[in-house]
Residue frames as a rotation matrix with the C-alpha (Angstrom) as fourth column:
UNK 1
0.571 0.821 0.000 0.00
0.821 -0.571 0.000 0.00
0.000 0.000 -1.000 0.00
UNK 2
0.159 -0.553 -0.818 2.98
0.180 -0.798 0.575 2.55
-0.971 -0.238 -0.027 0.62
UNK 3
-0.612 -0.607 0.507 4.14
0.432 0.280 0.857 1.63
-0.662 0.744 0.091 -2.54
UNK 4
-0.344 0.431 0.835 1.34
0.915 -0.044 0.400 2.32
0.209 0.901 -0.379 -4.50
UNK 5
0.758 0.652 0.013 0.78
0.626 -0.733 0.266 5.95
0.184 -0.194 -0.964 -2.23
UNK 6
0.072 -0.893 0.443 4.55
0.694 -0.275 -0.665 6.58
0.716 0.355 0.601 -2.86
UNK 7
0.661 -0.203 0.723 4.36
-0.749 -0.236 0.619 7.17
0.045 -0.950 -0.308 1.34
UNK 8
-0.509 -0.819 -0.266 7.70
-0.377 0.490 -0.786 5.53
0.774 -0.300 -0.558 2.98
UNK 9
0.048 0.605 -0.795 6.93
0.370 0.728 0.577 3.08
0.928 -0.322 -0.189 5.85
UNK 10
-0.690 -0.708 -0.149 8.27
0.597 -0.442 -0.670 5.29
0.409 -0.551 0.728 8.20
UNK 11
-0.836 0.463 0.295 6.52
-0.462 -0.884 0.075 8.19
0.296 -0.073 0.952 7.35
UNK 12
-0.383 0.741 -0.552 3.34
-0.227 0.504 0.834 5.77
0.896 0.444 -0.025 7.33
UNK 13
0.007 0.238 -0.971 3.74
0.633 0.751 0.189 3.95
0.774 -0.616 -0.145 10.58
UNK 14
-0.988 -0.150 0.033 4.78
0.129 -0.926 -0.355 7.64
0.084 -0.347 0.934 12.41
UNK 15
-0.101 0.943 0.318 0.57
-0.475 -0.326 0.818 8.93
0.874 -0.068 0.480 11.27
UNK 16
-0.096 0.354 -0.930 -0.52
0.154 0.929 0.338 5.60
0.983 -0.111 -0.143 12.26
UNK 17
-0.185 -0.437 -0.880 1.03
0.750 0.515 -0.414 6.08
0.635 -0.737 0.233 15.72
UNK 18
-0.804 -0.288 0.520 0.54
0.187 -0.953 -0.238 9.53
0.564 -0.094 0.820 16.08
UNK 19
-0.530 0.468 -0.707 -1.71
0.738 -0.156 -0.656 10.91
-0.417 -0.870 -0.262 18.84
UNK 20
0.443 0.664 0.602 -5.27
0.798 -0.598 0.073 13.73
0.409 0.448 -0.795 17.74
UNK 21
-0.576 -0.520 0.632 -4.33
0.513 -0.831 -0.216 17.08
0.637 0.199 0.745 17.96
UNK 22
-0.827 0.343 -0.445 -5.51
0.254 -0.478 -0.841 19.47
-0.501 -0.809 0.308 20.91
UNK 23
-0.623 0.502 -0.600 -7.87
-0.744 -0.617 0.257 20.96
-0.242 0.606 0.758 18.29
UNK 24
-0.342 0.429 -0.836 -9.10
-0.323 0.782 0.533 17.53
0.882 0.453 -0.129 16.89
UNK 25
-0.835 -0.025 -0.549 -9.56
0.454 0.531 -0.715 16.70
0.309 -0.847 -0.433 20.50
UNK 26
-0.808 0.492 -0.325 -11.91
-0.116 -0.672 -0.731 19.73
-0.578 -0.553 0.600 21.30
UNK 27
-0.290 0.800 -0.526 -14.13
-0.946 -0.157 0.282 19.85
0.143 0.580 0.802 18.07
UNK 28
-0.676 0.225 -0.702 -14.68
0.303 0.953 0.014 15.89
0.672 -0.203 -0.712 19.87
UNK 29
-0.776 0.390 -0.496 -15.87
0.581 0.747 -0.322 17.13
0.245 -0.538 -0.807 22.51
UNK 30
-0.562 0.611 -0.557 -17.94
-0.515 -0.786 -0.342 20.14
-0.647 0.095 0.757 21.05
UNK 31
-0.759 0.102 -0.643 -19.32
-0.457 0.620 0.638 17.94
0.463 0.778 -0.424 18.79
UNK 32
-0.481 0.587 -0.651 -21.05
0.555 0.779 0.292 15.77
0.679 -0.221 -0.700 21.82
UNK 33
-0.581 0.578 -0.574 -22.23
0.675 -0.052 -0.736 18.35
-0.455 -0.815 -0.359 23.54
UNK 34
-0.829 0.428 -0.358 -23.79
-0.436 -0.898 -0.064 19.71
-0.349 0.103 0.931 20.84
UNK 35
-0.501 0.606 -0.618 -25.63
0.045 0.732 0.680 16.36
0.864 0.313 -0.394 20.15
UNK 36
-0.592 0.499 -0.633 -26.87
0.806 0.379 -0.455 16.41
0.012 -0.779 -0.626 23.46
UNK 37
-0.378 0.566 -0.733 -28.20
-0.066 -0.806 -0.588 19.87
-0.923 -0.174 0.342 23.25
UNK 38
-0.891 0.315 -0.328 -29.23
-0.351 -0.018 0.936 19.16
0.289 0.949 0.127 19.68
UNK 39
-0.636 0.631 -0.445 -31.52
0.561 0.773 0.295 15.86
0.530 -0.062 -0.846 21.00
UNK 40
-0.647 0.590 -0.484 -32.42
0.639 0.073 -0.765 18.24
-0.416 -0.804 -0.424 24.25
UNK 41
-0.744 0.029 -0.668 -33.53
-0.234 -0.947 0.220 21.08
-0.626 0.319 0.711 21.85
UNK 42
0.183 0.613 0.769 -36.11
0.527 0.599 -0.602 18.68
-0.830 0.516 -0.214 19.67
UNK 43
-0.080 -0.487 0.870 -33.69
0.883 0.370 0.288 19.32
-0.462 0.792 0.400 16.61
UNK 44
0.840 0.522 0.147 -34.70
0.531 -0.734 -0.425 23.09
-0.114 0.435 -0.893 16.38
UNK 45
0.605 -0.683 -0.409 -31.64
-0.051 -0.546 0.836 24.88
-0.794 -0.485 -0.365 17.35
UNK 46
0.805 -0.365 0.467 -29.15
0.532 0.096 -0.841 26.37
0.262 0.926 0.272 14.60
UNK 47
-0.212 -0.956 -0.205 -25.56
0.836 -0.069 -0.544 27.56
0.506 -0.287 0.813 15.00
UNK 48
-0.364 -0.039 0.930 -26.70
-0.489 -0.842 -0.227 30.92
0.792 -0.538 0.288 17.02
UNK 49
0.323 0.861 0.393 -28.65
-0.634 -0.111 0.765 29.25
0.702 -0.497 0.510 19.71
UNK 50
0.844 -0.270 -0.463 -26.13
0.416 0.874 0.249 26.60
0.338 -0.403 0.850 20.09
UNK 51
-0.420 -0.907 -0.016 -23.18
0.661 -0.294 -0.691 28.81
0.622 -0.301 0.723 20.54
UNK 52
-0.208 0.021 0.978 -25.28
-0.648 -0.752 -0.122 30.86
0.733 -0.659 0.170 23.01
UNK 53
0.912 0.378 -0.159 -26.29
-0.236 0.801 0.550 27.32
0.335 -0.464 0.820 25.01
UNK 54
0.570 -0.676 -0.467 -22.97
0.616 0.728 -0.301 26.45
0.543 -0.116 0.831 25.14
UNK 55
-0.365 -0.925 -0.105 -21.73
0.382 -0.046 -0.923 29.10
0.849 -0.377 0.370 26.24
UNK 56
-0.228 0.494 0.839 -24.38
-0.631 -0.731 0.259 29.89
0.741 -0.471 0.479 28.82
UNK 57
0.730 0.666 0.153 -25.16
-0.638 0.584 0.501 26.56
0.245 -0.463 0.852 30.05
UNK 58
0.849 -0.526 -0.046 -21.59
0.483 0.739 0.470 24.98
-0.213 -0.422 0.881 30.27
UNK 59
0.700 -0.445 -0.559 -19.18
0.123 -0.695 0.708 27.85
-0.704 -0.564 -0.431 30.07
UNK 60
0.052 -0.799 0.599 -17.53
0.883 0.317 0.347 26.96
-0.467 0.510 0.722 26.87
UNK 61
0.347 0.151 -0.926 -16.15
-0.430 -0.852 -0.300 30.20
-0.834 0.502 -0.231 24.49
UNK 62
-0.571 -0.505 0.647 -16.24
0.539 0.364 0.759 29.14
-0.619 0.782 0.065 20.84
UNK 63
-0.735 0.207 -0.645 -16.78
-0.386 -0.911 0.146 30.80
-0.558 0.357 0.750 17.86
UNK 64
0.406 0.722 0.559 -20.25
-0.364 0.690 -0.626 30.47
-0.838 0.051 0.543 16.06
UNK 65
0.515 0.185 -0.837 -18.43
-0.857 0.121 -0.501 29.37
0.009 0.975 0.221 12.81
UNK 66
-0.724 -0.685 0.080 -16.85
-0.626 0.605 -0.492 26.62
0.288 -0.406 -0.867 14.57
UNK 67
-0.513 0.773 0.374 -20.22
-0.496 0.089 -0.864 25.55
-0.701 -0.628 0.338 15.68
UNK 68
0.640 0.515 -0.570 -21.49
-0.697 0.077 -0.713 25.76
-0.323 0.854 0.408 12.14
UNK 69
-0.179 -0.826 -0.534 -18.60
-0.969 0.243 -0.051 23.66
0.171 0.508 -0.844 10.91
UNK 70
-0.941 -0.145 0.307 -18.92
-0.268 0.871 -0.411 21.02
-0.208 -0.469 -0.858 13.65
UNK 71
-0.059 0.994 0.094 -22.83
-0.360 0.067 -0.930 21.14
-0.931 -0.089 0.354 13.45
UNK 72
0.472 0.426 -0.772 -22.22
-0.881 0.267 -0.391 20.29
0.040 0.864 0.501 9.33
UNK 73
-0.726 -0.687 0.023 -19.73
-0.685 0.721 -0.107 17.68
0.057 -0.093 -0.994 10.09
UNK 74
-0.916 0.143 0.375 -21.98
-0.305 0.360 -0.882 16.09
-0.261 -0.922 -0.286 12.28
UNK 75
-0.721 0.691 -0.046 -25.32
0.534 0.598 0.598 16.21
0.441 0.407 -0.800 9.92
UNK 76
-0.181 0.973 -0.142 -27.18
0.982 0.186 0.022 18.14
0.048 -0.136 -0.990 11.55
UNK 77
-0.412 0.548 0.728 -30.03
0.109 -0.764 0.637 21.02
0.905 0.341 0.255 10.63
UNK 78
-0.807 0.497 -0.318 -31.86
-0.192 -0.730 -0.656 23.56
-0.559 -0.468 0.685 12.77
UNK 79
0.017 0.782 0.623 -35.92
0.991 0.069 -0.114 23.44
-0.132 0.619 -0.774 11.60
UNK 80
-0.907 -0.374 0.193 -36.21
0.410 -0.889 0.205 26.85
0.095 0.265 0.960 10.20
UNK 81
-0.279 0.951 -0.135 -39.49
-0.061 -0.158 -0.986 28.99
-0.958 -0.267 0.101 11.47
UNK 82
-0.204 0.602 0.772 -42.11
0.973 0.215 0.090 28.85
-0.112 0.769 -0.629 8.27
């Protein structure tokens, strides 16, 4: 497989081994607590509402386009009023 992604086995077995990044670590666990506040929200909530929840109800400061990012990652929509 290196071979044929003209990656060295080194370089390969290094990733492999490598530990998530502080960053990759957080947008983990912004991620689940915006599923929980997604589920507690009955799927209405859209990136403003969640980045004021979060940061009202468990102290967190992130920005809302981080929110939006993690929120598309993740699949999920805000209903929108009619």
């Amino acid at each position: 497989m290196c071979r044929l992604l003209q990656v060295s086995t080194n370089d390969f077995y290094d990733w492999r081994d490598r530990s998530m990044s502080r960053d990759a670590c957080r947008d983990v666990e912004l991620t689940a607590l915006i599923h929980t506040a997604y589920e507690r929200s009955h799927r209405t909530y859209r990136a403003r509402r969640f980045l004021a929840e979060l940061r009202e109800a468990y102290g967190v400061r992130v920005s809302r386009k981080r929110v939006a990012r993690l929120m598309r990652r993740a699949d999920l929509q805000g209903l929108q009023k009619r």
